[in-house]
N, C-alpha and C positions, 0 to 999 in steps of 0.2 A: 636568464633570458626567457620572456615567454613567446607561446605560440603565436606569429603573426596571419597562419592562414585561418580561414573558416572550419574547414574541415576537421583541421587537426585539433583546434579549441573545443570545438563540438565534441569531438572522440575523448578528448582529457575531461572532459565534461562530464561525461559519461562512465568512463571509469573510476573517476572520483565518486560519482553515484550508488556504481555497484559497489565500490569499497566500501564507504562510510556507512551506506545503508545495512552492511554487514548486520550494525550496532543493536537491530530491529529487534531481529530475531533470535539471535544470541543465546536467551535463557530458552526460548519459550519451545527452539529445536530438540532441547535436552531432557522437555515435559514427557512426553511417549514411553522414555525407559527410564524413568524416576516415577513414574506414576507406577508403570509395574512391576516396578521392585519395591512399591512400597515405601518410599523413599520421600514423595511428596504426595501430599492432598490434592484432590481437583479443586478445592475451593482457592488451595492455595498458587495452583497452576494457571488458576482463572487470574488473581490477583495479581500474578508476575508481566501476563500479558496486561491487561486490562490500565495497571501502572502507566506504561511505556505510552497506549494510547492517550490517557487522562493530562499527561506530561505534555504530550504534545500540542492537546487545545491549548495548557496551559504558556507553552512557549509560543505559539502562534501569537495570540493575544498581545503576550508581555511583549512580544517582538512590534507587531504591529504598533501597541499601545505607544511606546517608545520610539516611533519610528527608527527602528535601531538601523536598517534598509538604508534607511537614506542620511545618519549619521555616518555609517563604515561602509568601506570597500568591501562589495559583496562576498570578493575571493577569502578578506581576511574572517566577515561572518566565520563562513562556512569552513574556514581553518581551524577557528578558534572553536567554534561548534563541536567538530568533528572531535579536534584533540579531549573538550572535555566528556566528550558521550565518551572517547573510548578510554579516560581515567576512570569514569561511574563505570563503566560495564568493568574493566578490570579490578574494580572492587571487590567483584563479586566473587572471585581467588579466595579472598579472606574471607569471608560472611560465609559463604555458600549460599544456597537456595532457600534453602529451610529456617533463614536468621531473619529476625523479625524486620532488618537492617535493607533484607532484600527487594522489599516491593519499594523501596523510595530507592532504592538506587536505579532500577529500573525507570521508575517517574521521572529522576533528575537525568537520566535516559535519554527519555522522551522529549523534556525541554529542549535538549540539544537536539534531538532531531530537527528541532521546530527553526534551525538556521544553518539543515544540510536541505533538505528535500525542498522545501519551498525557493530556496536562494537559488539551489543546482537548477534548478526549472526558468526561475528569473536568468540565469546567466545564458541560458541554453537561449532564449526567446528574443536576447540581444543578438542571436544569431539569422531569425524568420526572415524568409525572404519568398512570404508567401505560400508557406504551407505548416502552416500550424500547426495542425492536424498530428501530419507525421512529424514533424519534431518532438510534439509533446506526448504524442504514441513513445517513441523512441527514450527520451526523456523515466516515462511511467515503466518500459520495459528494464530500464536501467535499475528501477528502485524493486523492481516484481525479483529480477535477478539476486541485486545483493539481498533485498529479505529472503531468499530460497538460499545464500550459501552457507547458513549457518547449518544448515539439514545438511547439504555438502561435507562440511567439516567432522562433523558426527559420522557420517558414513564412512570415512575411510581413518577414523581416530576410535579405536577400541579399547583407550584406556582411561576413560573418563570427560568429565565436561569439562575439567578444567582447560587442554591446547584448545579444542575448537575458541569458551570465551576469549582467552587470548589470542588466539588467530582472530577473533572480529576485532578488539582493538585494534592489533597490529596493522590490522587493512584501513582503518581510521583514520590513523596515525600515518602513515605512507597518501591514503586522501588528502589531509591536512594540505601534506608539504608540495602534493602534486597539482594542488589548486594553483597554486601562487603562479603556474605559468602560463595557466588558459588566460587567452586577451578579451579583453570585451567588447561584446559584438555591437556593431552603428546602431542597431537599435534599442541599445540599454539605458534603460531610466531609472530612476530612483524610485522606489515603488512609492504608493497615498500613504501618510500615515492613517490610521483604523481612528473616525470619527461619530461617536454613539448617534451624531447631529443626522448623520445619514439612515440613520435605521428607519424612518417616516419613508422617506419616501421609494426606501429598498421593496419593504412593506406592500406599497400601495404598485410593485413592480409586478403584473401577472406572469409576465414572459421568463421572468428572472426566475420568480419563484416556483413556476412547473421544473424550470431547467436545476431548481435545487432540487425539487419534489426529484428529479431522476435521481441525482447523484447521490440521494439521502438513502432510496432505493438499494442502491447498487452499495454504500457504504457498510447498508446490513450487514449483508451477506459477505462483502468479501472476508477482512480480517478475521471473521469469526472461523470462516474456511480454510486460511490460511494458519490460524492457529491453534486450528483442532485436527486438523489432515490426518497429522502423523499417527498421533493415538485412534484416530478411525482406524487408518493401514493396520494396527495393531490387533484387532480388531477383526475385520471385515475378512483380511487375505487369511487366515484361518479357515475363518468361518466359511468363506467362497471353494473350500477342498484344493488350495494351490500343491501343492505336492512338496515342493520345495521347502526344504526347513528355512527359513526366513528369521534371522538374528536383527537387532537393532540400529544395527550398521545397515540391512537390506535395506530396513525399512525407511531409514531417513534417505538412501540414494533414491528409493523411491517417491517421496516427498519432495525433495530436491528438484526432479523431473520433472514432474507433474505441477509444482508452483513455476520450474521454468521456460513454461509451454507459455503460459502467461505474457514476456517477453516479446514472443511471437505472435500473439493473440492483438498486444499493444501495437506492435508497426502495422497489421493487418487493416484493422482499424484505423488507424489514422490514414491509411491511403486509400481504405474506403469513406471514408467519413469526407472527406477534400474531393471526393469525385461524385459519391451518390446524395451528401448530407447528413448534419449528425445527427437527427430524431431516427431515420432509418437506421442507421448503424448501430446507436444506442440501444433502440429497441428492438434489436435481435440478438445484439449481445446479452442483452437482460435477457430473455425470453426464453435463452439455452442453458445459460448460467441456472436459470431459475430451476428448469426442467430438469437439469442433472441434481441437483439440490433435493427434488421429489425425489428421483430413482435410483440414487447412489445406495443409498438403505439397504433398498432391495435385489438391486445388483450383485449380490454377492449369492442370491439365489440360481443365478445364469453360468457362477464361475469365474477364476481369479480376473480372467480376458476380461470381462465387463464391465468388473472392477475396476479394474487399470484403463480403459478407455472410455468410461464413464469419468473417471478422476482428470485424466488428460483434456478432455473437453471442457469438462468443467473450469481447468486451469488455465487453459486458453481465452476462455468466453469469461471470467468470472470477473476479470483486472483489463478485461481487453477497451472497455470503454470509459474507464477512467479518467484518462486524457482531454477526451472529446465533453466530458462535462465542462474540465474549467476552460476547454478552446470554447463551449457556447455561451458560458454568463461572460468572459472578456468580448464575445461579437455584439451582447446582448444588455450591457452594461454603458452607461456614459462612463467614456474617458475616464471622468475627473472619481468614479465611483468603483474604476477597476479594481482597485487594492483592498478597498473596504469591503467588496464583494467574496472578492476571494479568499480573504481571512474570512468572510463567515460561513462559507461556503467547506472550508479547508475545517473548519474550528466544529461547528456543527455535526461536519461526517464524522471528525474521529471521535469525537463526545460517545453520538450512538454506538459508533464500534464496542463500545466496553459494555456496553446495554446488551450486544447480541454473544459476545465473548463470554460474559458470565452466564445469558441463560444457555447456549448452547453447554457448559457446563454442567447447569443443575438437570436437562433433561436427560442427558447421556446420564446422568447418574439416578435415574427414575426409572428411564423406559430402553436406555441402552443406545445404542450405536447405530441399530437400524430405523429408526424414527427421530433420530438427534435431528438431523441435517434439517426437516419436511419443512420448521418454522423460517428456514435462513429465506424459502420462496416467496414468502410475502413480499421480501423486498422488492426484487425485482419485479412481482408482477405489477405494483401499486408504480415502480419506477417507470414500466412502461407504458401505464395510464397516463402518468403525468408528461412523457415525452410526444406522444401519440398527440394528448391534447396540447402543446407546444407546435408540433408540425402546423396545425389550423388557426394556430395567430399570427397576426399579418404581419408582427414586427418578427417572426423567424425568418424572412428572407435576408436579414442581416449576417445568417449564421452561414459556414460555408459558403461563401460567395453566392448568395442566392440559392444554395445546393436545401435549405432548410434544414 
């Protein structure tokens, strides 16, 4: 029997989200205390993450390419997805970290992410009934969540990587079966299938392309921050004189927190964003995100406190305006070129992700942990160039109800 109200579809929606997207983070929470145990390489930690996102352009694409969307029931996509991300991530029981077997299991990963997160958003948006904004806030908080519960798992599991991996399939796996009963909302459609025929005149779109110039921004910087946190904490709360002895279990509760402030950051935004505008919104979420990126470094000069509330801001503002890019290229978009947009828009950012994943890797391992972060700021401040210049085109009063 599935859900016939709104609400309640929305909410199975949503925890299918946080469960599946478990599948994210999975290895990459476990990096922090295999790095200093010696255990794994940074190149090789770079390469676990970096997989996961590669996988994901790549199943965007193959997804799109095949209009697979609008061959299947979205619910079964995003079942069949889920189930096989959490057979590939439960591989990695056998292999381990350190087996050369590991970064493609990761990528094969990533594929399947590529028909939980984009589908759970499609399914969510059959629900809009006028405010975008915060759906797909809520939506982006859903997936900021489950990539933060695998640091969860870790924190309160002190006998290795192995339960937490398995606790992400498991949660997968239980998405899977919990999809099947969300109904689909009046305004679900079959997404565009992804046509090369469109790229002219995507191209020749100004308004489009500042609103990707954001999101490409804001792409830098997050995942790179999200998958290097924990080994910063490892780091930094030393180094800041916290007093407290602090074990690997602290450290990932605290990581956990701090990517789940993000969540919060996401509905905040969207309810701003549907009332002041999303070039406003956007570019003050860049602008903080950016500025804690500078000063985290050096935060640890101030003491553990500024640390942690340096990290907390960060983690709020970092994922907070995520949403509100792909609410403005669908306001900013024709109709008929919404799909083809958002696969390049979706395919695009995470490509860069593994560009900012890797070098944040090779810098910490040149100049250290207090200057790692300083490069992740470009992004967002080149992001808020290009949204700034988006507010003074005259086709953004499409975006936000006129809100710009």
């Amino acid at each position: 029997m599935r859900a016939s109200g709104r609400s309640l579809s929305i909410f199975l929606i949503i925890v299918c989200q946080i469960a599946a997207m478990a599948l994210w983070f999975s290895a990459s929470a476990a990096v922090p205390s295999l790095l200093d145990a010696g255990q794994l390489s940074t190149d090789a930690a770079a390469a676990l993450t970096s997989a996961v996102q590669i996988g994901f352009v790549a199943g965007t694409f193959t997804s799109a390419g095949f209009g697979l969307a609008d061959r299947f029931d979205s619910r079964v996509l995003f079942s069949a997805a889920a189930l096989l991300g959490a057979l590939f991530n439960g591989a990695l029981l056998l292999s381990g970290f350190d087996h050369p077997a590991a970064p493609v299991l990761r990528f094969a990963t990533g594929v399947c992410m590529a028909g939980v997160y984009p589908v759970g958003m499609k399914l969510a948006a059959g629900w809009s009934t006028g405010n975008m904004g915060l759906l797909m806030g809520a939506l982006v908080g859903a997936v900021t969540l489950g990539s933060a519960m695998p640091h969860l798992f870790y924190a309160f599991v002190s006998i290795g990587w192995h339960i937490p991996v398995a606790l992400a399939s498991g949660c997968a796996i239980a998405a899977a079966a919990a999809i099947h009963f969300v109904a689909l909302g009046p305004k679900h459609a079959k997404s565009m299938t992804f046509r090369w025929a469109d790229l002219q005149a995507l191209l020749k779109n100004k308004p489009i392309l500042l609103a990707q110039g954001g999101y490409l921004g804001h792409m830098w910087e997050l995942y790179a921050m999200w998958a290097w946190l924990g080994s910063f904490f490892v780091w930094a709360l030393p180094a800041s004189g916290m007093e407290i002895e602090l074990g690997h279990s602290s450290i990932s509760l605290i990581t956990f927190l701090v990517m789940a402030t993000g969540a919060i950051g996401c509905l905040l935004a969207g309810l701003l964003a549907d009332r002041i505008g999303r070039t406003l919104t956007t570019t003050g979420a860049l602008l903080l995100s950016g500025g804690c990126a500078l000063l985290i470094g050096f935060s640890v000069d101030a003491g553990p406190i500024a640390v942690i509330v340096i990290a907390a801001v960060w983690g709020m503002t970092v994922v907070a305006d995520s949403a509100q890019f792909s609410a403005a290229i669908a306001e900013l978009a024709e109709p008929r070129l919404i799909g083809t947009v958002l696969t390049l828009q979706t395919s695009l950012g995470f490509l860069l992700t593994a560009s900012s994943i890797w070098l944040i890797a090779q810098i910490s391992e040149m100049v250290g942990w207090r200057y790692a972060f300083i490069v992740l700021a470009i992004g967002p401040l080149l992001g808020a160039l290009s949204m700034m210049t988006l507010r003074r085109q005259p086709e953004a009063i499409k975006m936000a109800g006129g809100r710009r």
